[in-house]
C-alpha positions as a Markdown table, in Angstrom:
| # | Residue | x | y | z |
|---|---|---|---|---|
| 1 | Unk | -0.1 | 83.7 | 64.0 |
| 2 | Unk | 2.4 | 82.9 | 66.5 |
| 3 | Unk | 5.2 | 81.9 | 63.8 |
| 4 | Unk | 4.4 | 84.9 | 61.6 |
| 5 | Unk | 4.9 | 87.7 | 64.2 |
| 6 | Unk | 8.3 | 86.1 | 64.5 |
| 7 | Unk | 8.6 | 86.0 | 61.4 |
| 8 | Unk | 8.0 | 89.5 | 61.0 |
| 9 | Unk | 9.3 | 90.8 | 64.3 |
| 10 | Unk | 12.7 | 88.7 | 62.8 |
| 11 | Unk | 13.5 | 90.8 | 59.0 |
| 12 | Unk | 11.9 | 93.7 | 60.7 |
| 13 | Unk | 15.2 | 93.5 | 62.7 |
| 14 | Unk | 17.2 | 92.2 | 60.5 |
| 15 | Unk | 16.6 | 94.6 | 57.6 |
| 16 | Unk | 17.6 | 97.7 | 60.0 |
| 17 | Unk | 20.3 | 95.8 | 61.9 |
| 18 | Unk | 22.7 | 98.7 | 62.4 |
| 19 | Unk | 20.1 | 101.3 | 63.2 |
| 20 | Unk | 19.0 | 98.8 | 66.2 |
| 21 | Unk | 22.7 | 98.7 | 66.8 |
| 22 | Unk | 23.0 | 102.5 | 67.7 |
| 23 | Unk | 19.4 | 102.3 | 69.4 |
| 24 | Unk | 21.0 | 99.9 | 71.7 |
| 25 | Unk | 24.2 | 101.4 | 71.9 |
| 26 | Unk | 22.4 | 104.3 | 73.1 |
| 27 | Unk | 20.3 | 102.1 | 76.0 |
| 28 | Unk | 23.6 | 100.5 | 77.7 |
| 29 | Unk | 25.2 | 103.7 | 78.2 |
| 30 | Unk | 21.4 | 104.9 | 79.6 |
| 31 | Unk | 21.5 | 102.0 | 82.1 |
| 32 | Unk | 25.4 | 102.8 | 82.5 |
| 33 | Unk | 23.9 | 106.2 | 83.7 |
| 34 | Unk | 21.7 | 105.6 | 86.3 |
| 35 | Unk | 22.7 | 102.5 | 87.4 |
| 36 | Unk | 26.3 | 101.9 | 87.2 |
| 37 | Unk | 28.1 | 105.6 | 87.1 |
| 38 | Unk | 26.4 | 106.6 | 90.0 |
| 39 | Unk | 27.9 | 103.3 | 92.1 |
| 40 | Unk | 32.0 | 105.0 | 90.8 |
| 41 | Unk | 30.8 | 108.7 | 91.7 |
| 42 | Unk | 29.7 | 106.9 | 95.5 |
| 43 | Unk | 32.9 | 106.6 | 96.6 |
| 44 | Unk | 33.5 | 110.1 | 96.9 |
| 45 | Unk | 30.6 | 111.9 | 96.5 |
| 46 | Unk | 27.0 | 109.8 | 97.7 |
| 47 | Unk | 24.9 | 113.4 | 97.1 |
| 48 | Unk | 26.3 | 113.4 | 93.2 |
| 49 | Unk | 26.2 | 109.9 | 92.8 |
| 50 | Unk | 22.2 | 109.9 | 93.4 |
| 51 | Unk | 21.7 | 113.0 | 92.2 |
| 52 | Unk | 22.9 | 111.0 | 88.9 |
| 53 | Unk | 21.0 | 107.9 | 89.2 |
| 54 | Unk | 18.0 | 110.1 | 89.7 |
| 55 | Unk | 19.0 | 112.2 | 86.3 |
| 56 | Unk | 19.7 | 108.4 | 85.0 |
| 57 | Unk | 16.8 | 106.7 | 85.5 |
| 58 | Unk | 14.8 | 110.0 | 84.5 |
| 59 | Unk | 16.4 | 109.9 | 81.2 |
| 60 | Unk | 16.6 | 106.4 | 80.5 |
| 61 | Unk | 12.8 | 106.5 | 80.8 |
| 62 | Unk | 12.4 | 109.2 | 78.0 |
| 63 | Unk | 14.6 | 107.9 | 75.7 |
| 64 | Unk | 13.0 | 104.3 | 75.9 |
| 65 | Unk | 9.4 | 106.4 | 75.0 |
| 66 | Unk | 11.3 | 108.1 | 72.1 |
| 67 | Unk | 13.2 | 105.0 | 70.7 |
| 68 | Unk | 9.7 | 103.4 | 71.4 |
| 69 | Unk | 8.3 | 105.8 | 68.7 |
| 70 | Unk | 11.3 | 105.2 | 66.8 |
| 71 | Unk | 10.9 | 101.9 | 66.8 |
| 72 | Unk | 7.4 | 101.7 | 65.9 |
| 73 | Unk | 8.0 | 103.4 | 62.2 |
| 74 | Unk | 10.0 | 100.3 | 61.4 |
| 75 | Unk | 7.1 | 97.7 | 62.7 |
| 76 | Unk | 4.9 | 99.6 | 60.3 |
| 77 | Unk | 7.1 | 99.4 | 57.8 |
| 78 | Unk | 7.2 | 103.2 | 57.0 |
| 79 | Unk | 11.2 | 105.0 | 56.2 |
| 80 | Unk | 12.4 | 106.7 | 59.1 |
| 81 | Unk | 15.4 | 109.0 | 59.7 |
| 82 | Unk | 17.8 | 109.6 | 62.6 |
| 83 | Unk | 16.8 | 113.6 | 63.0 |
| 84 | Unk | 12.9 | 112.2 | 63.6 |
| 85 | Unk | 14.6 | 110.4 | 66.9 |
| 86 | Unk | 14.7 | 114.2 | 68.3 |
| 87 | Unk | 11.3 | 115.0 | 67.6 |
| 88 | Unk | 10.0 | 112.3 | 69.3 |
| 89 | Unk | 12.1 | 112.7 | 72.3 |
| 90 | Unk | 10.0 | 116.3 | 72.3 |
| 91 | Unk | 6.8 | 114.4 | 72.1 |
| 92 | Unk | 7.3 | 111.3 | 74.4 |
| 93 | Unk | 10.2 | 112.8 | 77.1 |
| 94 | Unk | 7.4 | 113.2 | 79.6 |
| 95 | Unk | 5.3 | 110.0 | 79.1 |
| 96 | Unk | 9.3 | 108.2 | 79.5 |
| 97 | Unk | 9.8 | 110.3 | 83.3 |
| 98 | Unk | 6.2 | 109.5 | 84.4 |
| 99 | Unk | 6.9 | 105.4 | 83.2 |
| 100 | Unk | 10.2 | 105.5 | 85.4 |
| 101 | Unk | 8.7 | 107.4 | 88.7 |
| 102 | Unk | 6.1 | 105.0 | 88.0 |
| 103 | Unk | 8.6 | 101.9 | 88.4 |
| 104 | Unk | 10.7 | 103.4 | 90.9 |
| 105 | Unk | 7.6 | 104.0 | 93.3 |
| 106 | Unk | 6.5 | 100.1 | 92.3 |
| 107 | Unk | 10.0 | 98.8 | 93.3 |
| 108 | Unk | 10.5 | 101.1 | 96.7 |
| 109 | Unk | 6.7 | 100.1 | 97.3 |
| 110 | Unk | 7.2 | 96.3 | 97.0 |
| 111 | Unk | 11.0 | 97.0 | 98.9 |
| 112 | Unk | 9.3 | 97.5 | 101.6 |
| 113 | Unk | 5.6 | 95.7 | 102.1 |
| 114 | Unk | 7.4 | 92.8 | 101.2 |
| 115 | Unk | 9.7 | 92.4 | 103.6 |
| 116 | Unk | 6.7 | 93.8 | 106.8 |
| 117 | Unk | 4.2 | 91.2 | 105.5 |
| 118 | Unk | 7.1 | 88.4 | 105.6 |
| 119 | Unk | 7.7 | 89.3 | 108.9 |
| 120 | Unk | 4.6 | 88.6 | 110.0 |
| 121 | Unk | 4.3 | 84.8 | 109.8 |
| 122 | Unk | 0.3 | 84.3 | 110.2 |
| 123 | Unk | -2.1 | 83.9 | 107.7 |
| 124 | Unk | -3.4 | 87.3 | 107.0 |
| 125 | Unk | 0.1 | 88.2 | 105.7 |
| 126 | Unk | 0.7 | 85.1 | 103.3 |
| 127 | Unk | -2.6 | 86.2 | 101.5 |
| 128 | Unk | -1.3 | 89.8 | 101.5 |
| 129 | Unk | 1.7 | 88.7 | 99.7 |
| 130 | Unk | 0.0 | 86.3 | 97.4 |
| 131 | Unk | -2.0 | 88.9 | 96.5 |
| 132 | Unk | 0.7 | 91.3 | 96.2 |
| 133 | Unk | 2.5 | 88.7 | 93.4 |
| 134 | Unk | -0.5 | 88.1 | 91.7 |
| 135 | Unk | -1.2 | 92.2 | 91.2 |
| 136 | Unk | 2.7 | 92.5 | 90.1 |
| 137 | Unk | 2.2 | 89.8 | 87.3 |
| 138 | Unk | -0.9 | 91.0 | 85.9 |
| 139 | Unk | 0.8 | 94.8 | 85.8 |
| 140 | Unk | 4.3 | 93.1 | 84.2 |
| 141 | Unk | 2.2 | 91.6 | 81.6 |
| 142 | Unk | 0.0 | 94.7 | 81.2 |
| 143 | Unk | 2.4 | 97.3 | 81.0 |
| 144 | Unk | 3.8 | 95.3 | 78.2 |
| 145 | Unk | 1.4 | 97.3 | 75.9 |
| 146 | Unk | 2.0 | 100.3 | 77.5 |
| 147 | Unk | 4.3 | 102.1 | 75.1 |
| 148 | Unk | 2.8 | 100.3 | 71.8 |
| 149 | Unk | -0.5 | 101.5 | 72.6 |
| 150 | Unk | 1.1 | 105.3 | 73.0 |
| 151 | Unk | 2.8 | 104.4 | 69.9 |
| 152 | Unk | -0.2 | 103.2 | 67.6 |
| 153 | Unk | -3.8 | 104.1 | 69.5 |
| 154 | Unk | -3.7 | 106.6 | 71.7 |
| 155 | Unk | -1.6 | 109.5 | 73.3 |
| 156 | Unk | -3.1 | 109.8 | 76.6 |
| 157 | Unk | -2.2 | 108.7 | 79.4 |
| 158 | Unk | -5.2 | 107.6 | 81.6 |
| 159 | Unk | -6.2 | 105.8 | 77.8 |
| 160 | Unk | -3.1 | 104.7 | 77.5 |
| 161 | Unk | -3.3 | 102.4 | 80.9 |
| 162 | Unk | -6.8 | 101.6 | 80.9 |
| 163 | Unk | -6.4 | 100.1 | 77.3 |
| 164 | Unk | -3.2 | 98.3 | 78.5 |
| 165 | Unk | -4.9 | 96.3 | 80.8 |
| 166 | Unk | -8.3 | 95.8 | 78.1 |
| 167 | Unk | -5.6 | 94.0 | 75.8 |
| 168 | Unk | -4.1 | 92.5 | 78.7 |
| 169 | Unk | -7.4 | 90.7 | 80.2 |
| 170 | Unk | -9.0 | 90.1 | 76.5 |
| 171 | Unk | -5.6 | 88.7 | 75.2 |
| 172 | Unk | -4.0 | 86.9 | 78.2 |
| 173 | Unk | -2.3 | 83.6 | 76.7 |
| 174 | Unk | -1.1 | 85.9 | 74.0 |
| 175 | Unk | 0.7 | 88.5 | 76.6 |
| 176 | Unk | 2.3 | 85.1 | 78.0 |
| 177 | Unk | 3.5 | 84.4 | 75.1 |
| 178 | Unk | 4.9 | 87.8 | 74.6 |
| 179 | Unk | 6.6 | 87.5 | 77.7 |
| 180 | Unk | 8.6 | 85.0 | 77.4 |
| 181 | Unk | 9.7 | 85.7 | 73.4 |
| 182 | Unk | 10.6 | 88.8 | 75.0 |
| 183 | Unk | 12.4 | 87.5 | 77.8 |
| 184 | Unk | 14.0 | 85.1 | 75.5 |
| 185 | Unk | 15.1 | 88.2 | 73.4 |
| 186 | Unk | 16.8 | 90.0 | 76.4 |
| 187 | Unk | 18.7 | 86.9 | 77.7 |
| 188 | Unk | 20.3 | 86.2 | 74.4 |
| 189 | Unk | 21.0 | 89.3 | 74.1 |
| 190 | Unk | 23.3 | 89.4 | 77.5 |
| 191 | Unk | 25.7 | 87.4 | 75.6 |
| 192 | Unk | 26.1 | 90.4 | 73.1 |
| 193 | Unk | 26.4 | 92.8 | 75.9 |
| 194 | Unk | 23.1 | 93.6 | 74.4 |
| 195 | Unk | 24.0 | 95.0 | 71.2 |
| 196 | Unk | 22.5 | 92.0 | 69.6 |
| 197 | Unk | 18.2 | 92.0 | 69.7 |
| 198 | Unk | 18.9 | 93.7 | 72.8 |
| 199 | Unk | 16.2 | 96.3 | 73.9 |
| 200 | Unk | 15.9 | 97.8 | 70.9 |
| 201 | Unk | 14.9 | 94.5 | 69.5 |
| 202 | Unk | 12.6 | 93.6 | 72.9 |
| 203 | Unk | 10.4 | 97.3 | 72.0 |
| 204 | Unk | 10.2 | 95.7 | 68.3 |
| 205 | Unk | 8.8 | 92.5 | 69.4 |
| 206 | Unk | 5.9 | 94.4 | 71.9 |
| 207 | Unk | 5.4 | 96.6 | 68.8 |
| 208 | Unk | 4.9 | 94.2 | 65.9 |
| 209 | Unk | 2.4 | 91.8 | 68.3 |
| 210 | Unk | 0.0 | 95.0 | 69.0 |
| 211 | Unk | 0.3 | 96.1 | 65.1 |
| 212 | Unk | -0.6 | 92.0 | 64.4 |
| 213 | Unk | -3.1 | 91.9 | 67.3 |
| 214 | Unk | -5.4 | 95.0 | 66.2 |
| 215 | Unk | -6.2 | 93.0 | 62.6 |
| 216 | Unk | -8.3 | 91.1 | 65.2 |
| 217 | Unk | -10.0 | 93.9 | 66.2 |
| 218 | Unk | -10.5 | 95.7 | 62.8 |
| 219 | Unk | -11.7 | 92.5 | 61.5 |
| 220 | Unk | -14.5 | 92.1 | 64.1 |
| 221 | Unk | -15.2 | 95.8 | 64.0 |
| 222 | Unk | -16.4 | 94.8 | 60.3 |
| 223 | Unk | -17.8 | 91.8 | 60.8 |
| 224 | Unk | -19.6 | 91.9 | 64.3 |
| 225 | Unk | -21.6 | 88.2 | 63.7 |
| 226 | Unk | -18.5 | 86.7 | 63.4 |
| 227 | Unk | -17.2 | 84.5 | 66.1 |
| 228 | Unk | -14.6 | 85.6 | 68.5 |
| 229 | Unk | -12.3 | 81.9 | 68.2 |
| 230 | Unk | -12.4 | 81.8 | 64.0 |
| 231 | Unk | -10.1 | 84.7 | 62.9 |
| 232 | Unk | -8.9 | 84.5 | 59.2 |
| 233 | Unk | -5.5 | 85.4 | 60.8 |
| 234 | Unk | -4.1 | 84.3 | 57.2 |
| 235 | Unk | -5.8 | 86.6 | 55.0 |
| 236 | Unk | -5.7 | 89.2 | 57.8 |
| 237 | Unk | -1.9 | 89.4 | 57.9 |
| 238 | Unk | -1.7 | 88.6 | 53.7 |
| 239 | Unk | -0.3 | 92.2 | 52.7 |
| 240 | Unk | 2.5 | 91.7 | 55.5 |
| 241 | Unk | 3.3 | 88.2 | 54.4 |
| 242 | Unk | 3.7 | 89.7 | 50.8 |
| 243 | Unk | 6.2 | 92.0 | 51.8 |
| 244 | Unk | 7.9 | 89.8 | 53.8 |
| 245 | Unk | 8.2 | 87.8 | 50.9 |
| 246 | Unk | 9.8 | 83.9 | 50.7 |
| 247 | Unk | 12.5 | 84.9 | 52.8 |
| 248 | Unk | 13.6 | 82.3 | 55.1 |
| 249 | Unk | 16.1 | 82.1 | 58.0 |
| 250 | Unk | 17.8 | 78.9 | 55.9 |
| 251 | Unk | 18.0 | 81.5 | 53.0 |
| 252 | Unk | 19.5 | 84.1 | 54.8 |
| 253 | Unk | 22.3 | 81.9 | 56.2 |
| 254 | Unk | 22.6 | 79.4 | 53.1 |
| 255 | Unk | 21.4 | 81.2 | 50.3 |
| 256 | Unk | 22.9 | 78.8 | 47.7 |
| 257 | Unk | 20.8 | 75.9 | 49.2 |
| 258 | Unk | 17.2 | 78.2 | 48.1 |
């Protein structure tokens, strides 16, 4: 199951390479925006230059929800066109602002309990902090399904981050694994300057494994005796094998040799 979401996650890329190109074109001048303009606009102005991180961050959260949606039409395989970008914008711009004031309060939260717990030095405070790191994984892995389940189960938001946490808890060696594919993703792509996988290619990933991982769930839906460890992940994932094809990564660079 493992190699085939790569698999897919891999020619799902690769057959819309320069689409993923603009989409990630689009997030380094987004993280340009609220992270590095505003340090240029400091020097003579520190009232503008947060007034632009703010508008940054702000922004860079609604256009990850709307190239989240975007991105999800090519996981599921279905033609999409640049003027349906906009139209998600309009349904997912406020779902992106509430996902950034939701990280921004996490990191300005953690900023500072961290540091008043470390200052302590007894007991009491290394198992606030060890709790503290524990909570902050379990989100991180979480709130990887966060915008895939907006994407492909449900629009709400209280849904939206109770079910993120169901799929985390019922699926937890599989959200590792996520992880750090994703991770893996995002630290080739520095060498690109992210233009390469990059984010757009890091949303892809979190959207193909949701899309893969609901078979389970539609399969037991339909057969409720059957047990939970034996999933016929072969014939569950047969239609998106066929249109996959024979392709191989050998093919693609050494066609000749197929």
């Amino acid at each position: 199951m493992f190699g085939f979401m790569l698999k897919k996650w891999f020619f799902n890329y690769w057959d819309n390479f320069f689409t993923f190109v603009i989409l990630n074109m689009f997030f380094v001048f987004s993280v340009a925006l609220a992270f590095g303009i505003p340090g240029w606009i400091a020097s003579f102005s520190p009232v503008l230059s947060l007034i632009v991180m703010i508008g940054g961050i702000l922004w860079l959260g609604a256009y990850t929800a709307a190239a989240s949606l975007y991105i999800n039409e090519i996981a599921q395989e279905r033609s999409v066109e640049p003027k349906q970008f906009f139209r998600f914008l309009k349904e997912s711009w406020l779902l992106g602002i509430f996902y950034s004031i939701f990280w921004a309060l996490i990191i300005f939260t953690f900023s500072f309990i961290v540091p008043f717990y470390g200052n302590m030095g007894n007991l009491w405070s290394v198992a606030a902090l060890a709790f503290l790191f524990w909570t902050l994984v379990i989100f991180i892995l979480a709130v990887q399904w966060f915008f895939p389940i907006r994407a492909q189960l449900d629009r709400k938001l209280s849904k939206i981050l109770k079910k993120m946490f169901i799929l985390f808890f019922d699926n937890a060696g599989f959200s590792i694994f996520l992880l750090i594919t994703s991770l893996s993703i995002f630290i080739v792509s520095g060498f690109t300057a992210f233009l390469l996988f990059g984010p757009g290619g890091f949303l892809l990933m979190q959207h193909v494994a949701l899309k893969l991982r609901l078979y389970k769930y539609d399969y037991f839906e339909e057969h409720p005796d059957a047990k939970r460890k034996h999933v016929p992940w072969k014939a569950l994932v047969y239609e998106d094998s066929q249109r996959i094809g024979k392709r191989t990564l050998k093919g693609m660079i050494f066609p000749w040799k197929e």
